[in-house]
C-alpha positions as CSV (number, residue, x, y, z in Angstrom):
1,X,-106.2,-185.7,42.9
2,X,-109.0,-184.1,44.7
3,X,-111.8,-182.0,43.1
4,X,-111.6,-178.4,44.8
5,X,-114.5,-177.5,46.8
6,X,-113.9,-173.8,46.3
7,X,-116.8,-172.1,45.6
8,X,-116.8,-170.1,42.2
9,X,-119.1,-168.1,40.5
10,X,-121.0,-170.2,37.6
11,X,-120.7,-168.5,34.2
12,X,-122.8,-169.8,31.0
13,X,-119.7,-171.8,29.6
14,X,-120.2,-173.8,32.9
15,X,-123.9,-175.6,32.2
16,X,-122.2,-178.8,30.4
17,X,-121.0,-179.2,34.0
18,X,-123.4,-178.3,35.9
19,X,-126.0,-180.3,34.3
20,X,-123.9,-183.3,34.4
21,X,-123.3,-182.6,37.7
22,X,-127.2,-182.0,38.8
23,X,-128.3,-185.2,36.7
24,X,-126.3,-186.5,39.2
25,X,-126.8,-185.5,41.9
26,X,-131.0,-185.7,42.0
27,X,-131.2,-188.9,40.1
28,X,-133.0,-190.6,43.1
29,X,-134.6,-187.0,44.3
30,X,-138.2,-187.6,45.2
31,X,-139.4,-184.8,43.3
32,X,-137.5,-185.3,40.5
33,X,-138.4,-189.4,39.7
34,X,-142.2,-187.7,40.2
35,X,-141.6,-185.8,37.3
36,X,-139.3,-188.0,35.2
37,X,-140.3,-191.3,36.3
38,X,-139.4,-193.6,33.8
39,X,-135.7,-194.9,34.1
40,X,-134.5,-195.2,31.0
41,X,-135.1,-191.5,29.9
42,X,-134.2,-189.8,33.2
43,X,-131.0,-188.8,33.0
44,X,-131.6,-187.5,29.4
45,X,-134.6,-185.2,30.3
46,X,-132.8,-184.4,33.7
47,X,-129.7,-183.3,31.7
48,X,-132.1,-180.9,29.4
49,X,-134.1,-179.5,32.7
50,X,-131.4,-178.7,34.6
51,X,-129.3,-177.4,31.1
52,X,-132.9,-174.9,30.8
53,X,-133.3,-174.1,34.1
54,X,-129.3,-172.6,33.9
55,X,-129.2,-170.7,30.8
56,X,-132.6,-169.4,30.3
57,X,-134.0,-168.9,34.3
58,X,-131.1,-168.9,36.7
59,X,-127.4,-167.7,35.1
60,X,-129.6,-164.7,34.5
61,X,-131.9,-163.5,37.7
62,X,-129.4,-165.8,40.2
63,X,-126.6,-166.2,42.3
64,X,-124.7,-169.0,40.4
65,X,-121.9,-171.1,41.8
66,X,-119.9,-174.2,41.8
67,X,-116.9,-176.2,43.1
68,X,-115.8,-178.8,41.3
69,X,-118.8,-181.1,41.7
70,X,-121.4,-179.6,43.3
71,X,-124.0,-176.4,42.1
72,X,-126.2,-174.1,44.1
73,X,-128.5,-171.5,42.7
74,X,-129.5,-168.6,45.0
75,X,-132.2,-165.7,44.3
76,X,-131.9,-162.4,46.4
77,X,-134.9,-160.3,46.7
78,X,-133.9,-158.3,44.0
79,X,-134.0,-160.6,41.4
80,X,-136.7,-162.4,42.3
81,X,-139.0,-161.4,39.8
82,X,-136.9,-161.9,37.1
83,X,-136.1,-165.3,38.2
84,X,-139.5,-166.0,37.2
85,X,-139.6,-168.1,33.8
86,X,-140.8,-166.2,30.7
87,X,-143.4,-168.5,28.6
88,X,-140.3,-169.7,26.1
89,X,-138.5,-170.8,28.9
90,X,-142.2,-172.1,30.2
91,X,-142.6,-173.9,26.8
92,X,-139.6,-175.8,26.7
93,X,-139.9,-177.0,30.3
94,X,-143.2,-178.3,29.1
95,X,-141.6,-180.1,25.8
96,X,-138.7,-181.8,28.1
97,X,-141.4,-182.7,31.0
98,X,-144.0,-184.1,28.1
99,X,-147.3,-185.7,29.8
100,X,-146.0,-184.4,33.6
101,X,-145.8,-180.8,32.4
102,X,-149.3,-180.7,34.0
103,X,-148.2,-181.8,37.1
104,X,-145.2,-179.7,37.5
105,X,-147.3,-176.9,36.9
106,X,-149.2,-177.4,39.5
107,X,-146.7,-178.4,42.0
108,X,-144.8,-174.9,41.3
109,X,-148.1,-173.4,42.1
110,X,-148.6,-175.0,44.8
111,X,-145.1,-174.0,46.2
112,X,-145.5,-171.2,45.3
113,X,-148.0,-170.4,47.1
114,X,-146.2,-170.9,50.5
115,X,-143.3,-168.9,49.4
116,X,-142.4,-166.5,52.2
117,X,-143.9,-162.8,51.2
118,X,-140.8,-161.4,53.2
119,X,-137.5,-160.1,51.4
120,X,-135.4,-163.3,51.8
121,X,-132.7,-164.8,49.9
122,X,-133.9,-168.0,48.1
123,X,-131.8,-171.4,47.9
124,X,-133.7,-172.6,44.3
125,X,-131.2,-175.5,44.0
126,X,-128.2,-177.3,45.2
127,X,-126.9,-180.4,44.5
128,X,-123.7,-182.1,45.0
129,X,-122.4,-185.2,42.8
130,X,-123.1,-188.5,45.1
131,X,-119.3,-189.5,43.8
132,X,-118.0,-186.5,46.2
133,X,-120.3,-187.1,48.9
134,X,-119.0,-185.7,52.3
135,X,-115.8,-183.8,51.0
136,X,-117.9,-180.5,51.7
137,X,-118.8,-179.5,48.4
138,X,-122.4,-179.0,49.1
139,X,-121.8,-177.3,52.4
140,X,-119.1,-174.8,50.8
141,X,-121.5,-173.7,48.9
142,X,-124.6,-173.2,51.5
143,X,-122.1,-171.4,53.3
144,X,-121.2,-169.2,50.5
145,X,-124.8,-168.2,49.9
146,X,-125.7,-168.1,53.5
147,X,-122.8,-165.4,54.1
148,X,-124.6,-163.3,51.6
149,X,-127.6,-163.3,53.2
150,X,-126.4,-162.5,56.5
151,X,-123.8,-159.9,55.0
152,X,-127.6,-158.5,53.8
153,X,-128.8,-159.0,57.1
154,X,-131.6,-161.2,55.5
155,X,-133.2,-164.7,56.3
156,X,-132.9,-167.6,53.4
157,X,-135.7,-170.0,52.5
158,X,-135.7,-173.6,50.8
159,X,-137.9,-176.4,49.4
160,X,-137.1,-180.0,50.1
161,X,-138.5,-183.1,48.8
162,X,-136.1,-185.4,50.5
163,X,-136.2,-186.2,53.9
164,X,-132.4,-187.0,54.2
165,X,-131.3,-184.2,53.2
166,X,-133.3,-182.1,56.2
167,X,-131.1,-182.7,59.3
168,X,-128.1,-181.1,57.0
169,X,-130.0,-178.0,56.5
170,X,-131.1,-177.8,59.9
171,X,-127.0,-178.4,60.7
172,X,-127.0,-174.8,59.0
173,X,-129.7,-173.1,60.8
174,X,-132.5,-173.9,58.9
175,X,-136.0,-175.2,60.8
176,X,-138.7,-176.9,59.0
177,X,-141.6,-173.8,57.9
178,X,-144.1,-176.2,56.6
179,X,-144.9,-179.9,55.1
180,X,-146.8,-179.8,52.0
181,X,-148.7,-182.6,50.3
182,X,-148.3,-181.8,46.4
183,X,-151.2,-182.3,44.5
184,X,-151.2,-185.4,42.0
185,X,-150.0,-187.6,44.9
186,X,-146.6,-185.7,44.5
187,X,-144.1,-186.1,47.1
188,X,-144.0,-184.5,50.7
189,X,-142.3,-181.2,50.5
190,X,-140.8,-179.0,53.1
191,X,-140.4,-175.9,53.0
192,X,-137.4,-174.4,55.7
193,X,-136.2,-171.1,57.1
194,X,-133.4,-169.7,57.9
195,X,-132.9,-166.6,59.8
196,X,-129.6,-164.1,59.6
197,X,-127.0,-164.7,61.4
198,X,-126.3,-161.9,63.9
């Protein structure tokens, strides 16, 4: 039986799933093997990030959603402060990272730094379990978000650290803003725009 690709809204009871589903999904992620680069603890330490990053950051300040096997978080403008982590939230993403908590610091930083100053909706995360790959889960759900941004009349902005995944994005309107080098011989990221469709 298939797994529905019908995006719904993501609710708290949800974050077993969705970090089972995001350990999955950016288990070879360039960004993430940077930060969680030894094998054998990965998905463990993946399955707590993504589990804080849910219930503590984005199920409150986001736009939360998921089919059956894939998540996306979104941030209007409105909420984009509060998306920000508070330093609990900040303290346990440094007691999951451990030793690279330094270097994730600095790579948010460094993001954020080319963050676009203009009201935008933000795509934080989406991911899509590899097992499902192609049966539009992913793209229902850049849809989804992207209908809310041009039902706003507003452009959307991402960060990618893998290459493959640019020509999909760029399928859906997005161009490539920038290339950054992250500091601490992180990976290449690229930051991409999107404006509203008319």
């Amino acid at each position: 039986m298939p797994i529905s690709n019908v995006p719904l809204a993501a609710t708290l009871d949800d974050a077993p799933l969705i970090s089972r589903t995001l350990v999955r999904a950016f288990d070879d992620d360039p960004m993430m093997c940077w930060f969680f680069p030894d094998d054998a603890t990965r998905e463990a330490s993946l399955g707590r990030y993504f589990t804080t990053l849910f219930t503590r950051q984005y199920a409150h300040a986001g736009v939360c959603e998921r089919t059956g096997a894939a998540v996306s978080f979104w941030v209007p403008p409105e909420t984009q402060a509060q998306a920000v982590p508070d330093a609990e939230t900040i303290q346990e993403l440094q007691n999951i990272l451990g030793d690279r908590a330094g270097l994730f610091g600095e790579a948010v930083e460094a993001a954020a730094a080319h963050t676009p100053a203009e009201p935008h909706w933000s795509l934080a995360l989406l991911g899509a379990d590899p097992a499902v790959q192609g049966q539009g889960h992913g793209a229902a759900l850049l849809r989804s978000g992207l209908a809310k941004a041009d039902a706003a009349g507003l452009p959307a902005y991402l960060e990618s650290s893998k290459p493959a995944n640019l020509p999909v994005y760029e399928h859906f309107g997005f161009t490539v803003r920038e290339e950054l080098a992250l500091p601490g011989g992180g990976p290449t990221l690229w930051t991409m725009w999107r404006e509203p469709a008319v």
